[in-house]
C-alpha positions in Angstrom: 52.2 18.4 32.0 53.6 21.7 30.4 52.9 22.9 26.8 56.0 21.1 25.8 55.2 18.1 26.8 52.1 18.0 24.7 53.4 19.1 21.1 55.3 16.4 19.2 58.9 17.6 18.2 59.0 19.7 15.2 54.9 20.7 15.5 56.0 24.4 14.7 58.2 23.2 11.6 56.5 23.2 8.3 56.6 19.7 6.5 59.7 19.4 4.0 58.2 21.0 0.6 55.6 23.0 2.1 54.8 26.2 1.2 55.3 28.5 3.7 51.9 30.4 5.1 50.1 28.4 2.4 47.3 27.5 5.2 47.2 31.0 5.9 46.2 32.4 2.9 43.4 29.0 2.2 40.9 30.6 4.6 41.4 34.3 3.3 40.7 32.6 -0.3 37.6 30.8 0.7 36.2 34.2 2.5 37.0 36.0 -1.0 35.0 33.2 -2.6 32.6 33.4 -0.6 32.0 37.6 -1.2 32.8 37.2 -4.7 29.7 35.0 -5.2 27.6 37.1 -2.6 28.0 39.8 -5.1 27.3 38.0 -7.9 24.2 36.9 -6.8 23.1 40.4 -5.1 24.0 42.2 -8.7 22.0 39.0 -11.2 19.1 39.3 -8.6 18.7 43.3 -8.9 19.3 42.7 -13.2 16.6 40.3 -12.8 14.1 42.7 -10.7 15.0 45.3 -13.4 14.0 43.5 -16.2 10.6 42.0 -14.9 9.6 45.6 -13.6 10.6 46.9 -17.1 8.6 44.5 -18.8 5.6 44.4 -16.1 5.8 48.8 -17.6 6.7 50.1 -14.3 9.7 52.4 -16.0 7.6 53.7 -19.4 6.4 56.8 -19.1 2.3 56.6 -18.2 0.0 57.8 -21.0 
């Protein structure tokens, strides 16, 4: 069997109404999610570490 064979007529062709490259820019969406979220969560983290070592007194000056 050759590769034509195996793809139905038309496989290449977007649906009627589709937008085209619309399933190519899904997965580049999810990744910017994805890092959009990492960095929220890295920067609430390091606000929270800062505010528990500024009350535990680790940033006033010792005296």
């Amino acid at each position: 069997m050759s590769e034509a064979d195996e793809q139905p007529d038309g496989a290449d062709v977007p649906a009627e109404g589709a937008e085209p490259g619309a399933a190519g820019r899904r997965p580049a969406l999810v990744i910017l999610a994805v890092v959009v979220a990492a960095v929220f969560v890295c920067c609430c983290s390091a606000l929270v570490g800062l505010l528990i070592s500024w009350s535990a007194g680790l940033f006033h000056p010792p005296g």
